[in-house]
N, CA and C atoms of all chains as a GROMACS GRO file, in nm:
protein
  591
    1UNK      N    1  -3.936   0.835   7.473
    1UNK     CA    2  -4.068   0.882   7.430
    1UNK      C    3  -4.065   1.033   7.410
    2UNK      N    4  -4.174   1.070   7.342
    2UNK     CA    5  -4.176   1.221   7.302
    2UNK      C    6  -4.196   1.312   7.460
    3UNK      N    7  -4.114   1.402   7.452
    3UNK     CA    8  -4.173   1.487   7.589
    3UNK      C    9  -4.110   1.601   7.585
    4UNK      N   10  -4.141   1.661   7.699
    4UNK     CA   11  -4.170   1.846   7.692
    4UNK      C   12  -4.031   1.902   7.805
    5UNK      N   13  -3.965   1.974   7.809
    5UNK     CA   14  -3.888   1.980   7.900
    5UNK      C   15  -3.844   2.158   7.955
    6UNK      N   16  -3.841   2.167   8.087
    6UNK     CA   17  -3.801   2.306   8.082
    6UNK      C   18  -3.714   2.292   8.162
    7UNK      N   19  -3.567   2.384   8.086
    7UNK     CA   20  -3.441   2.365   8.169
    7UNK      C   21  -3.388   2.485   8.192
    8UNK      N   22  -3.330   2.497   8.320
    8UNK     CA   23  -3.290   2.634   8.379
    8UNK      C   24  -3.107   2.636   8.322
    9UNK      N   25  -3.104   2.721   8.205
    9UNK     CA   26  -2.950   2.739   8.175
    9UNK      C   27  -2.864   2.789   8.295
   10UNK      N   28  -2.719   2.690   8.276
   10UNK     CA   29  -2.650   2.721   8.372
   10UNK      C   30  -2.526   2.712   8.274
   11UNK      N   31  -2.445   2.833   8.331
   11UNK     CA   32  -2.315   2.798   8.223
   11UNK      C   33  -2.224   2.757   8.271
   12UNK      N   34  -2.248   2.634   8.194
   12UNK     CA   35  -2.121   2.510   8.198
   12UNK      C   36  -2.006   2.488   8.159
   13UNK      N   37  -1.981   2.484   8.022
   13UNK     CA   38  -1.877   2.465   7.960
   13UNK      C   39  -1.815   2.600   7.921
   14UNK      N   40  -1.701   2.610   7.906
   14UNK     CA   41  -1.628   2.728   7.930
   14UNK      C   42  -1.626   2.770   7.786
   15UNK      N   43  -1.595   2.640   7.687
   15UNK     CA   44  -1.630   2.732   7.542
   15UNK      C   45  -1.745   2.784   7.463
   16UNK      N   46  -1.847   2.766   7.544
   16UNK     CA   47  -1.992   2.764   7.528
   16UNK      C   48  -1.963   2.989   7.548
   17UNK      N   49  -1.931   2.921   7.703
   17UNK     CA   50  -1.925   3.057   7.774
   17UNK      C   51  -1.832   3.156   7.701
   18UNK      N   52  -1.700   3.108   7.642
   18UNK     CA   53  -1.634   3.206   7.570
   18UNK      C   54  -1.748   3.257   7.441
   19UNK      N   55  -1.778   3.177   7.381
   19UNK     CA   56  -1.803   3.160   7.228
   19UNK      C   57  -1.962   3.332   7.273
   20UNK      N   58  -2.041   3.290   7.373
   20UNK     CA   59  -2.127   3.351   7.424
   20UNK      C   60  -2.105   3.478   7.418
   21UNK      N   61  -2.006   3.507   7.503
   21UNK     CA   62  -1.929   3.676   7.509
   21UNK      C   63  -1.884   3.677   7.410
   22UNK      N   64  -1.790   3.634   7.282
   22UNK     CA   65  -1.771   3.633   7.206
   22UNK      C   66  -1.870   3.748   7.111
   23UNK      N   67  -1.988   3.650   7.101
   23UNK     CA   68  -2.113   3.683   7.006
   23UNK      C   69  -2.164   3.832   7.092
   24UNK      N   70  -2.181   3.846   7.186
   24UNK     CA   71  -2.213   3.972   7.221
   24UNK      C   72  -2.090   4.066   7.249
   25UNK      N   73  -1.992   4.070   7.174
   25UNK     CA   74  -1.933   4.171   7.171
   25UNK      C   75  -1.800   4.214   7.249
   26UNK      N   76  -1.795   4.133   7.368
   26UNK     CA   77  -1.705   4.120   7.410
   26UNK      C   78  -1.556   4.021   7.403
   27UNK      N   79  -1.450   4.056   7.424
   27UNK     CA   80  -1.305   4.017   7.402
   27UNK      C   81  -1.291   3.903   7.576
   28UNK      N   82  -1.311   3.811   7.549
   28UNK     CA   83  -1.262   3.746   7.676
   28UNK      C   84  -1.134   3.661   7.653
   29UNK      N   85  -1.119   3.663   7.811
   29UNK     CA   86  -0.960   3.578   7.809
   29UNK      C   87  -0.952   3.451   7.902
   30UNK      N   88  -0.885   3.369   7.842
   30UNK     CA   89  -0.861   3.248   7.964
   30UNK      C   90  -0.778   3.240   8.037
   31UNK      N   91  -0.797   3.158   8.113
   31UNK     CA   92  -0.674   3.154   8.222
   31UNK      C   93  -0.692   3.211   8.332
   32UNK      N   94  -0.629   3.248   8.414
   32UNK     CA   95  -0.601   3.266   8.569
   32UNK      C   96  -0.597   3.453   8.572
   33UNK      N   97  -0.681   3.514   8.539
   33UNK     CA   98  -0.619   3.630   8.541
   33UNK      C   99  -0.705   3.686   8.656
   34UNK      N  100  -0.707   3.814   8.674
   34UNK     CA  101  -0.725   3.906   8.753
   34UNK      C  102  -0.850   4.049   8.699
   35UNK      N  103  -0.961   3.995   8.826
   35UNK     CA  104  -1.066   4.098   8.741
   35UNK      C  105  -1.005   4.226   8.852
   36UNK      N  106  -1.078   4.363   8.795
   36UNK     CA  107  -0.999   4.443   8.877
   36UNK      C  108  -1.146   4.524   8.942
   37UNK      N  109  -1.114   4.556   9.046
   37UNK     CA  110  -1.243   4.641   9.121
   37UNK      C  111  -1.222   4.735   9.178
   38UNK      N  112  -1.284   4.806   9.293
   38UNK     CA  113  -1.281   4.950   9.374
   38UNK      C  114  -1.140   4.940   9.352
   39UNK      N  115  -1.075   5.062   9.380
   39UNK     CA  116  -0.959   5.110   9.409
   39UNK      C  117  -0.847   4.982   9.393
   40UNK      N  118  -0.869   4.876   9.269
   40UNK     CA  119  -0.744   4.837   9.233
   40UNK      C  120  -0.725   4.716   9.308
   41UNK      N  121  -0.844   4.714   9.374
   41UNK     CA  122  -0.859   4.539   9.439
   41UNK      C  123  -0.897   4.452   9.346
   42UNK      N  124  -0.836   4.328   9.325
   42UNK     CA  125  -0.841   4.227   9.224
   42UNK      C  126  -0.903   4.091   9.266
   43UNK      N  127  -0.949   4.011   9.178
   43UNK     CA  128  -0.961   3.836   9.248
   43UNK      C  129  -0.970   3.777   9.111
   44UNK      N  130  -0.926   3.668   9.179
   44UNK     CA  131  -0.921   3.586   9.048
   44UNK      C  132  -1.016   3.526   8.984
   45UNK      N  133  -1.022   3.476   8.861
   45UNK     CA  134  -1.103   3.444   8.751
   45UNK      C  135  -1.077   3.355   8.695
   46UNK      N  136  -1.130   3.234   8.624
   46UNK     CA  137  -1.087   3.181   8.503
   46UNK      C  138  -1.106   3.244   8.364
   47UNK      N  139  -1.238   3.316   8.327
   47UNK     CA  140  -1.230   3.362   8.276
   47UNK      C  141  -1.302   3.549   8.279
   48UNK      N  142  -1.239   3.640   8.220
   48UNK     CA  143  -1.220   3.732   8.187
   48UNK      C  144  -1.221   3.839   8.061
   49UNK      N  145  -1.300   3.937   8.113
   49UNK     CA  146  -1.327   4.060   7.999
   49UNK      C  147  -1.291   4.198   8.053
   50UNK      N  148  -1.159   4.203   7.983
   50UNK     CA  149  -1.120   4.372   8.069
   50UNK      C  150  -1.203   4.464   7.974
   51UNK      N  151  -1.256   4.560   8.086
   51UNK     CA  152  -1.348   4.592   8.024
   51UNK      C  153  -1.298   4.783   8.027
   52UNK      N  154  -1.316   4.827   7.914
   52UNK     CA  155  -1.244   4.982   7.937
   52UNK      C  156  -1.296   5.118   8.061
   53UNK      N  157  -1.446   5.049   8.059
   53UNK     CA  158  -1.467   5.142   8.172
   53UNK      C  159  -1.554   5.091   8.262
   54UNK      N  160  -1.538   5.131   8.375
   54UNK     CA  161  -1.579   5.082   8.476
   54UNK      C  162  -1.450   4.926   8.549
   55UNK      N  163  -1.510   4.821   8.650
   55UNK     CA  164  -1.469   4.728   8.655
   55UNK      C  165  -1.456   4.631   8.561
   56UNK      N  166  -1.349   4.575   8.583
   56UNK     CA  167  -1.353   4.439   8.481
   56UNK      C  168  -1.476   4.333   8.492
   57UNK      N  169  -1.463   4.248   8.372
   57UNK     CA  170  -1.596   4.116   8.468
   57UNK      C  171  -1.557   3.998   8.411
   58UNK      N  172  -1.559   3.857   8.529
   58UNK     CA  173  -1.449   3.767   8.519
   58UNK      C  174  -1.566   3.648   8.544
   59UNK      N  175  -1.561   3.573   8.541
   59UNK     CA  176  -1.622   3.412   8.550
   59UNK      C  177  -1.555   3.360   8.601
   60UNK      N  178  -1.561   3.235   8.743
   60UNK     CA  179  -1.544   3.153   8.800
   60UNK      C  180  -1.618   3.060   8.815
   61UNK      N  181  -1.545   2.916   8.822
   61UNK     CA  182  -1.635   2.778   8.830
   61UNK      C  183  -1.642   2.776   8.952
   62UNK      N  184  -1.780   2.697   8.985
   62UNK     CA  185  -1.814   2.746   9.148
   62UNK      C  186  -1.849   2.540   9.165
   63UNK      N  187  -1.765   2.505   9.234
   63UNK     CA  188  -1.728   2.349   9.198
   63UNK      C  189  -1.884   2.298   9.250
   64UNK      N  190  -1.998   2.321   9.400
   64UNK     CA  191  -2.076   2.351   9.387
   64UNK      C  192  -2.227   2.304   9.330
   65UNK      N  193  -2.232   2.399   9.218
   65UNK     CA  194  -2.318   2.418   9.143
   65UNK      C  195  -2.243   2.352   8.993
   66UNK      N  196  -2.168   2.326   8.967
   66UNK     CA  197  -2.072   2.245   8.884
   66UNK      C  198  -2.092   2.390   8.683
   67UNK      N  199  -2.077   2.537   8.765
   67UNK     CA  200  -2.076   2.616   8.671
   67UNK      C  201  -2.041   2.747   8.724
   68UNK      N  202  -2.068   2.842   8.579
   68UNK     CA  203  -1.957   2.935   8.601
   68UNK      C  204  -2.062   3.078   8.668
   69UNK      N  205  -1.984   3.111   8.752
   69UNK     CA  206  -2.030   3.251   8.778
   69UNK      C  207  -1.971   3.404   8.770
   70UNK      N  208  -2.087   3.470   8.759
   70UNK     CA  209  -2.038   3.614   8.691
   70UNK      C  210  -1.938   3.635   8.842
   71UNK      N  211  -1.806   3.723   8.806
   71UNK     CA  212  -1.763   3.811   8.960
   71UNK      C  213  -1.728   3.933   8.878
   72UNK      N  214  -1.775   4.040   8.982
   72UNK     CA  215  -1.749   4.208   8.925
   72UNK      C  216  -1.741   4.272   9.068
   73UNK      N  217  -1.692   4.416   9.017
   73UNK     CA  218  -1.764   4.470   9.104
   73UNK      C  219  -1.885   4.597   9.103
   74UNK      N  220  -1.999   4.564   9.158
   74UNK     CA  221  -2.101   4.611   9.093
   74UNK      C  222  -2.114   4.719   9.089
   75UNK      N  223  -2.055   4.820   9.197
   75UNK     CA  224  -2.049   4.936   9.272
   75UNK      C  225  -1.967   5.022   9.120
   76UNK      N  226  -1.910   4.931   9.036
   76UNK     CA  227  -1.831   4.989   8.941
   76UNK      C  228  -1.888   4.969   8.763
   77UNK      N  229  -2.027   4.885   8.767
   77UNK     CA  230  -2.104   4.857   8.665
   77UNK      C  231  -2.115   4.988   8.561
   78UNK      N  232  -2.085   4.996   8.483
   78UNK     CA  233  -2.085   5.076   8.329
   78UNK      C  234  -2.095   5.079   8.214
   79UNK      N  235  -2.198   4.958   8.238
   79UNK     CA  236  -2.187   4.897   8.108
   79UNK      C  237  -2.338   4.970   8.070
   80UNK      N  238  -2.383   4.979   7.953
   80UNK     CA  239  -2.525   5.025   7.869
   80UNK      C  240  -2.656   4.974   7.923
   81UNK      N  241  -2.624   4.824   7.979
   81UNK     CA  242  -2.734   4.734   8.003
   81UNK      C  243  -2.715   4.700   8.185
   82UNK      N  244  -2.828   4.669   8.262
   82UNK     CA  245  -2.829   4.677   8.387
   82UNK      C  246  -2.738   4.524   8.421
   83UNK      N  247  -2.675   4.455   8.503
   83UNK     CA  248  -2.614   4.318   8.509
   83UNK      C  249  -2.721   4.239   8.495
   84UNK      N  250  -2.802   4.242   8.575
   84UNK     CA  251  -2.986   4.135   8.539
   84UNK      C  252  -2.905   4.118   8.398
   85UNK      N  253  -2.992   4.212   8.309
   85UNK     CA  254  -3.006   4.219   8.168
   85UNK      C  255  -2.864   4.137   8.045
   86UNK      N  256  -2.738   4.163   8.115
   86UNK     CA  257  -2.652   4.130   8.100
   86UNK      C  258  -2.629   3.960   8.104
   87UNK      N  259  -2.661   3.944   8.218
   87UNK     CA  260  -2.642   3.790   8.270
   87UNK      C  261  -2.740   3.734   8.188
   88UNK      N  262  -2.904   3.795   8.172
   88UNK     CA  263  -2.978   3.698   8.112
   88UNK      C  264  -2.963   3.694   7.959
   89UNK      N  265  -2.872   3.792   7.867
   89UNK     CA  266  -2.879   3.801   7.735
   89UNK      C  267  -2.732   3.675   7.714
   90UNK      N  268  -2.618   3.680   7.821
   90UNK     CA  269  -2.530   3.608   7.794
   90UNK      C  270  -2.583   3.437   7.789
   91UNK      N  271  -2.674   3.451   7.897
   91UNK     CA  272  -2.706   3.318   7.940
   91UNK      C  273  -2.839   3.262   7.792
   92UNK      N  274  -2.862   3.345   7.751
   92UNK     CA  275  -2.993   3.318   7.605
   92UNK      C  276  -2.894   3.280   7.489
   93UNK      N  277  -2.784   3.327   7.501
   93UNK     CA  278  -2.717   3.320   7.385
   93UNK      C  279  -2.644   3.208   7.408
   94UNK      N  280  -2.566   3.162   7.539
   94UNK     CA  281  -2.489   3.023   7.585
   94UNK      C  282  -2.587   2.919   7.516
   95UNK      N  283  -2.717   2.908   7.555
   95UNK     CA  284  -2.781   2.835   7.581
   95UNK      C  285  -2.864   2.784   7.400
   96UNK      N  286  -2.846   2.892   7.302
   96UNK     CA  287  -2.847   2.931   7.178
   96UNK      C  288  -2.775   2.848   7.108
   97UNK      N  289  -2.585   2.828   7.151
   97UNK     CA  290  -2.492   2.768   7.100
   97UNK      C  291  -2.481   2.685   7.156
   98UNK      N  292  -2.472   2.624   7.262
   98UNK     CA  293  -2.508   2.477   7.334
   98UNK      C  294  -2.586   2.402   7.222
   99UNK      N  295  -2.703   2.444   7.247
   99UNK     CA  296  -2.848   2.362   7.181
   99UNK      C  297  -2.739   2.351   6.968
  100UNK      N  298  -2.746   2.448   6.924
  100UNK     CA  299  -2.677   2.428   6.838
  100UNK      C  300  -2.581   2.318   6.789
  101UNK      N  301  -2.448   2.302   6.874
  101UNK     CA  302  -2.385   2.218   6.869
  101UNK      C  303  -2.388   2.118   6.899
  102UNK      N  304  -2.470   2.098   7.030
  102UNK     CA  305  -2.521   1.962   7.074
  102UNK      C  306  -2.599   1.888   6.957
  103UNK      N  307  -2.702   1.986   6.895
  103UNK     CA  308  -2.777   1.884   6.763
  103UNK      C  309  -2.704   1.861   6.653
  104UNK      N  310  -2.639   1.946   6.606
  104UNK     CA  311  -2.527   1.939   6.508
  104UNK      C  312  -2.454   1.800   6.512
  105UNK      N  313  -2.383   1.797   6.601
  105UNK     CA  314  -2.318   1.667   6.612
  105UNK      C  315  -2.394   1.557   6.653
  106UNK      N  316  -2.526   1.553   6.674
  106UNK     CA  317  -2.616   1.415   6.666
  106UNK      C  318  -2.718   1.440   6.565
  107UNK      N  319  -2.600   1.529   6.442
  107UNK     CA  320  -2.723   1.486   6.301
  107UNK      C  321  -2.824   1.574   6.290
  108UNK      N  322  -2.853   1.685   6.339
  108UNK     CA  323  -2.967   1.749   6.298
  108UNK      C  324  -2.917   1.864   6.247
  109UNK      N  325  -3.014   1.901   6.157
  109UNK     CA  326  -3.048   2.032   6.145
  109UNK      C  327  -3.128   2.182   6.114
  110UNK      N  328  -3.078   2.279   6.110
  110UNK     CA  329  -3.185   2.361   6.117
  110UNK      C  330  -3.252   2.411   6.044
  111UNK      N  331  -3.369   2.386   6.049
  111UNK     CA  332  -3.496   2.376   5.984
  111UNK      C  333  -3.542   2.560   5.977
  112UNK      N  334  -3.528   2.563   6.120
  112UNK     CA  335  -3.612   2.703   6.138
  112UNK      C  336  -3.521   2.742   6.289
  113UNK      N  337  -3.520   2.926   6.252
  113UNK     CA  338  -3.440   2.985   6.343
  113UNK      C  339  -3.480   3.139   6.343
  114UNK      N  340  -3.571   3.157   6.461
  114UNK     CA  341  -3.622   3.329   6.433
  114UNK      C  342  -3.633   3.394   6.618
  115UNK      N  343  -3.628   3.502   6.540
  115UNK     CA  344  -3.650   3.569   6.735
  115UNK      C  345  -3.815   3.615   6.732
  116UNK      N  346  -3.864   3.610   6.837
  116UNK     CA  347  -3.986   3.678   6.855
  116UNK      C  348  -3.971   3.784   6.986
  117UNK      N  349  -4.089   3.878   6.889
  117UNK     CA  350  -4.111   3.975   6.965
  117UNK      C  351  -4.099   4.006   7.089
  118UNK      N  352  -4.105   3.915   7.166
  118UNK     CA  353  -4.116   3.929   7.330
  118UNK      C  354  -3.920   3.869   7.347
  119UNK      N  355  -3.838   3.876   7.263
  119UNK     CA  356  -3.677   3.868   7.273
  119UNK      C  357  -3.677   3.673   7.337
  120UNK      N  358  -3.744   3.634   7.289
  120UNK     CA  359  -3.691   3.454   7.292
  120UNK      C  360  -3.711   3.427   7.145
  121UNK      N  361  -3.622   3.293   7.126
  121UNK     CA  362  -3.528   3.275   7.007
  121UNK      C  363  -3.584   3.137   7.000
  122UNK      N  364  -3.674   3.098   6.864
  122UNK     CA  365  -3.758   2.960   6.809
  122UNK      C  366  -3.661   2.909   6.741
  123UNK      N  367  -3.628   2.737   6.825
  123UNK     CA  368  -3.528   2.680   6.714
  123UNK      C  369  -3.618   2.539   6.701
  124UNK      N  370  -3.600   2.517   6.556
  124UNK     CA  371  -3.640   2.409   6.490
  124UNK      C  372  -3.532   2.288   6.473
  125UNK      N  373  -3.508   2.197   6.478
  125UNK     CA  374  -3.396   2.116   6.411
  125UNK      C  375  -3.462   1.988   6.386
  126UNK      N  376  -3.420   1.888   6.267
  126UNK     CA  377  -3.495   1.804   6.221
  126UNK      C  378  -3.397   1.641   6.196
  127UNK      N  379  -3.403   1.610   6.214
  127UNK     CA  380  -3.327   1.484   6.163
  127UNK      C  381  -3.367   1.342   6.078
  128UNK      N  382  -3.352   1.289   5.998
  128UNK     CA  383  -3.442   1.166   5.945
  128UNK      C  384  -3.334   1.017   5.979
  129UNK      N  385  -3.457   0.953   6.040
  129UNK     CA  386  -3.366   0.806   6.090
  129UNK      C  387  -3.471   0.743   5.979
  130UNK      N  388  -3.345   0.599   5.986
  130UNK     CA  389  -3.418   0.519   5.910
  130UNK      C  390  -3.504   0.453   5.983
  131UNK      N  391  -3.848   0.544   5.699
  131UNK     CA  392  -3.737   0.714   5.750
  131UNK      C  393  -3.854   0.764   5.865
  132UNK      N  394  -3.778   0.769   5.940
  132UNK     CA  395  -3.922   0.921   6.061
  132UNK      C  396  -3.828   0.990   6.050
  133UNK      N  397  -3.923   1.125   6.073
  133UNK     CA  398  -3.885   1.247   6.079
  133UNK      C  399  -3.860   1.268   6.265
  134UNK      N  400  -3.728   1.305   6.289
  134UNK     CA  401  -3.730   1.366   6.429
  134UNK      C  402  -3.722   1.497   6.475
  135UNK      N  403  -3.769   1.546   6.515
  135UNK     CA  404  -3.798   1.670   6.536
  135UNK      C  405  -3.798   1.759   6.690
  136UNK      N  406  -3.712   1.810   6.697
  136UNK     CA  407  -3.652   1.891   6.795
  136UNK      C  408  -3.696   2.070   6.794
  137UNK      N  409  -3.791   2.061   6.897
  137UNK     CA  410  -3.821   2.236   6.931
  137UNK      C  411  -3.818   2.312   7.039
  138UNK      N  412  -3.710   2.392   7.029
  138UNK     CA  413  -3.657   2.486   7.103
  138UNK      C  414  -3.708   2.640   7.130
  139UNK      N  415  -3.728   2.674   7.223
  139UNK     CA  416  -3.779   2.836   7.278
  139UNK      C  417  -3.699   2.865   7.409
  140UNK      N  418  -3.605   2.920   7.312
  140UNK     CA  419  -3.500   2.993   7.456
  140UNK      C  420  -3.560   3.158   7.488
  141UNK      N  421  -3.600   3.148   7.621
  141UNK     CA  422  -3.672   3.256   7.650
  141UNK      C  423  -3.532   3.349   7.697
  142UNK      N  424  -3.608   3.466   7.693
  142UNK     CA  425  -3.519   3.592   7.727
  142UNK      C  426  -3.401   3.598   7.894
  143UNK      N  427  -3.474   3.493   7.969
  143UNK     CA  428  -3.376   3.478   8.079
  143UNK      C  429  -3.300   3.370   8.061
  144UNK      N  430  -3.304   3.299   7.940
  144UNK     CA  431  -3.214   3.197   7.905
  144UNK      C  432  -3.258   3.035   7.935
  145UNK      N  433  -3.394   3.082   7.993
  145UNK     CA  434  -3.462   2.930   8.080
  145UNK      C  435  -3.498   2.896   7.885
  146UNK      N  436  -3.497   2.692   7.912
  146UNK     CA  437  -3.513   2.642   7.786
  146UNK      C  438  -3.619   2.529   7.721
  147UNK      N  439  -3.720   2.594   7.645
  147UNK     CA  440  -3.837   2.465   7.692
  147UNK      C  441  -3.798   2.413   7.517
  148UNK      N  442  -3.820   2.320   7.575
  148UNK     CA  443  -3.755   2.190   7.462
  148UNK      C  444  -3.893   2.089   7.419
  149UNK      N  445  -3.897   2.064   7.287
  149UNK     CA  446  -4.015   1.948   7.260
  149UNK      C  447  -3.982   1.831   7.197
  150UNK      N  448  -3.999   1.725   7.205
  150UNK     CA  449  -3.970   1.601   7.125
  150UNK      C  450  -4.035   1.537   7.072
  151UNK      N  451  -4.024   1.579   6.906
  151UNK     CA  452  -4.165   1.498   6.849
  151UNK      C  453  -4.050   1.377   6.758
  152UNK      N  454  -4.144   1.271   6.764
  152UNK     CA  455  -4.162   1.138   6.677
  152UNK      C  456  -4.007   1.061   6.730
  153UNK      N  457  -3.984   1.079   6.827
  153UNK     CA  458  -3.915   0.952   6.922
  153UNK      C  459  -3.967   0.861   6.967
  154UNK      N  460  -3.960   0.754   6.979
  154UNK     CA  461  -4.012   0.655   7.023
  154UNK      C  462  -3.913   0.573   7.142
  155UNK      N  463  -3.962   0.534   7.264
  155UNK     CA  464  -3.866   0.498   7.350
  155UNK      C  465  -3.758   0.567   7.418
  156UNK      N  466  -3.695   0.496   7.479
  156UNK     CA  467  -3.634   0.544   7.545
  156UNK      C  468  -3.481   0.644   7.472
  157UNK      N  469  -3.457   0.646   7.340
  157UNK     CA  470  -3.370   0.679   7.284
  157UNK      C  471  -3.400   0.853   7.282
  158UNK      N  472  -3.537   0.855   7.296
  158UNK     CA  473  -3.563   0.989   7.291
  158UNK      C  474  -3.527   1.103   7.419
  159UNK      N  475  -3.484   1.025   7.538
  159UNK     CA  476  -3.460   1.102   7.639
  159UNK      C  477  -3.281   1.067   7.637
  160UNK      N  478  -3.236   0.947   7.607
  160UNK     CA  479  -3.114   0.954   7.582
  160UNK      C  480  -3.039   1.074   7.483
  161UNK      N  481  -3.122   1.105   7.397
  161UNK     CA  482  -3.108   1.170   7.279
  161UNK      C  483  -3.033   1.341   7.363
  162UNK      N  484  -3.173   1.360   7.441
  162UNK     CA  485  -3.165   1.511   7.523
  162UNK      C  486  -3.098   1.486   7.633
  163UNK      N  487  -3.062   1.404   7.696
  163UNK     CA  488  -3.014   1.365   7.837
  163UNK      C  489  -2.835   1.471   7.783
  164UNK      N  490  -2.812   1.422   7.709
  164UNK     CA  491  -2.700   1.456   7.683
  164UNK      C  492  -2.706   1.640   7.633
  165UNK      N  493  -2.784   1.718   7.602
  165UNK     CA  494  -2.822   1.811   7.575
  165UNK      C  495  -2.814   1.895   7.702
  166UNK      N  496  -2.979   1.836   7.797
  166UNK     CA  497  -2.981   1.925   7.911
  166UNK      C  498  -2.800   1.888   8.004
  167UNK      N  499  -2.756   1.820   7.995
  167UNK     CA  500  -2.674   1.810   8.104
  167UNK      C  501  -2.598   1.928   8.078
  168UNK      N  502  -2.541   1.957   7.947
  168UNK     CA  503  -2.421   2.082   7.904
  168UNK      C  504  -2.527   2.173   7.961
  169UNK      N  505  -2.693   2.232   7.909
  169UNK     CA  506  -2.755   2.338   7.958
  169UNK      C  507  -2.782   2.334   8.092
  170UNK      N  508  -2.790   2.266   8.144
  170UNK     CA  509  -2.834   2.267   8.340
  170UNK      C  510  -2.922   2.168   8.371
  171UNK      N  511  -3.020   2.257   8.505
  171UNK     CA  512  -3.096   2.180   8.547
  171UNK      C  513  -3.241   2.168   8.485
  172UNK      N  514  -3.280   2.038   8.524
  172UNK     CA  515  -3.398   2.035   8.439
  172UNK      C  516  -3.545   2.082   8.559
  173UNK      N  517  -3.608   2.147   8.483
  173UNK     CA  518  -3.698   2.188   8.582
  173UNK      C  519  -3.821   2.080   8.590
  174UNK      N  520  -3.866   2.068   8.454
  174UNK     CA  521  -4.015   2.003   8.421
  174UNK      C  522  -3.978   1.873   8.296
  175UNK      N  523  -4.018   1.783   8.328
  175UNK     CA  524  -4.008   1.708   8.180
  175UNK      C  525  -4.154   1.625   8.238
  176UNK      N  526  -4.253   1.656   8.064
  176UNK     CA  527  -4.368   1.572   8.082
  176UNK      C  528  -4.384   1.534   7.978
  177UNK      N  529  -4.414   1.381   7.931
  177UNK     CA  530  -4.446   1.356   7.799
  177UNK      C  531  -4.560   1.354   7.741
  178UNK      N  532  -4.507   1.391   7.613
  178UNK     CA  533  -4.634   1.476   7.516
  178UNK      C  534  -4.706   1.346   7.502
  179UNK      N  535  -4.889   1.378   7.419
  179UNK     CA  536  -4.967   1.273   7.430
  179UNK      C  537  -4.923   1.169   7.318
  180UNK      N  538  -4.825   1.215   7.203
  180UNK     CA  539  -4.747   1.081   7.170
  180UNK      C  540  -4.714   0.979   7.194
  181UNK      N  541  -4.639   0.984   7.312
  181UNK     CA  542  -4.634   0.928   7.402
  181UNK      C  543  -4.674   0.818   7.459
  182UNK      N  544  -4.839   0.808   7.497
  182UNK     CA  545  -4.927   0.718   7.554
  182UNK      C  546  -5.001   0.658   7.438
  183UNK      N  547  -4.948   0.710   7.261
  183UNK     CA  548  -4.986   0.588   7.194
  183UNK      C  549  -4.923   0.475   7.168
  184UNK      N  550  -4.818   0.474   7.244
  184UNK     CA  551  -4.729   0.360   7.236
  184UNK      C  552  -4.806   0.215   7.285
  185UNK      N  553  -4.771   0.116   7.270
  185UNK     CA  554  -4.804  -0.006   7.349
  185UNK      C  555  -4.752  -0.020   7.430
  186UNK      N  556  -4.584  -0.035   7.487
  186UNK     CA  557  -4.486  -0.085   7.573
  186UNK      C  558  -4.542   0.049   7.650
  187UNK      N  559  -4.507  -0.022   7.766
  187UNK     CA  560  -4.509   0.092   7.919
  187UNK      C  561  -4.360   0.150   7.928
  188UNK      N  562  -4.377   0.282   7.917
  188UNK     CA  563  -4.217   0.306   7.914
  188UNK      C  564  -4.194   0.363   8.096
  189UNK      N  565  -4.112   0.362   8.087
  189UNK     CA  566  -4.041   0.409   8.252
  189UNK      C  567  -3.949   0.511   8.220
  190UNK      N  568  -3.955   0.606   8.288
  190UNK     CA  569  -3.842   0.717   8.260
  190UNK      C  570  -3.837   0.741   8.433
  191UNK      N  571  -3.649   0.799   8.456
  191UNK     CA  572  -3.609   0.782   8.587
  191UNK      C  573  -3.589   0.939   8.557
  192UNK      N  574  -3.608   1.027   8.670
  192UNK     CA  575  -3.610   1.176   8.672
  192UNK      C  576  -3.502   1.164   8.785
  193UNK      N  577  -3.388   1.271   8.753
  193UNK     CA  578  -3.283   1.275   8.887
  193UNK      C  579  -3.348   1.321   9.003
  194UNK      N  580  -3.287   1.302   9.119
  194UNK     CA  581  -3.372   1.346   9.224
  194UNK      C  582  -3.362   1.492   9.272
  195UNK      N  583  -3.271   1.549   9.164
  195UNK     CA  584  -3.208   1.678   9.239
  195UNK      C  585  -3.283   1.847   9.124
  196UNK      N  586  -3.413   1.773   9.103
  196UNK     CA  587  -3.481   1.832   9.036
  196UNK      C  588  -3.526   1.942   9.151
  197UNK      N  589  -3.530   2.119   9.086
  197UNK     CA  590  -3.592   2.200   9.165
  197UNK      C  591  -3.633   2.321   9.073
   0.00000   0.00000   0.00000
């Protein structure tokens, strides 16, 4: 039946999550690497964005919550935008290309696609059954 | 032919309110079931007054690990 739904994005899939950083600008890497922090202390990651200044910032699946979480170190944050701001623009945009591909491959498409003023993103998608 | 129609408002913290017009039955939550699972948890799902022009009584099962 027709209905209304509000879902709290969580990032799941790892190519969602690459494709995400991707689109905002950043170079990420897979695999097992090593984010780097204070004075050259490291931990591991699945995934990873060496980042030129400041600390690196790495993603781990947190088995859990069955998704990925930011690891940095914050004390070393240098980036333009505060981490809040960071986490919630990565997580608008995951959640952007999710919805995308998910309708894509069950046949729909987009009708209508705009940002509004207050920075959330109107998606339309349409499909015709017989 | 119906038209199905899918509307999306991904707000600025990434939370995702979703609408489902001209589904009928249960295909329509199968449809998104598979959607929200890649995006997360689901906070709210209420069906629109579409919905209650149906004849058949529909049943929809909400996970329990809703928060």
């Amino acid at each position: 039946m027709s209905h209304f739904s509000t879902v709290k994005t969580q990032l799941r899939k790892k190519e969602f999550l690459k494709q995400a950083l991707i689109d905002l600008g950043y170079v990420p890497q897979e695999g097992e690497n090593l984010v780097r922090g204070y004075r050259g202390q490291t931990v591991k990651a699945e995934m990873t964005v060496e980042m030129k200044q400041g600390g690196d910032i790495g993603f781990r699946f947190n088995e859990g919550t069955k998704s990925y979480e930011l690891v940095t170190d914050l004390d070393l944050w240098k980036q333009s935008i505060p981490v809040e701001r960071f986490l919630a623009q990565l997580t608008q945009r995951y959640a952007l290309n999710t919805i995308l591909e998910s309708t894509t491959k069950e046949g729909f498409q987009v009708s209508e696609q705009k940002r509004n003023i207050d920075g959330s993103i109107e998606l339309v998608v349409t499909r015709w059954d017989p | 032919m119906a038209q199905r129609t899918l509307r999306f408002k991904i707000r600025q913290d990434g939370r995702v309110e979703e609408t489902v017009e001209g589904l009928v039955g249960d295909g329509c939550i199968e449809l998104t079931e598979k959607l929200e699972a890649a995006l997360g948890t689901v906070e709210q799902r209420k069906t629109t007054s579409e919905a209650f022009l149906r004849k058949e009584v529909q049943k929809q099962i909400i996970p329990a690990e809703i928060h």
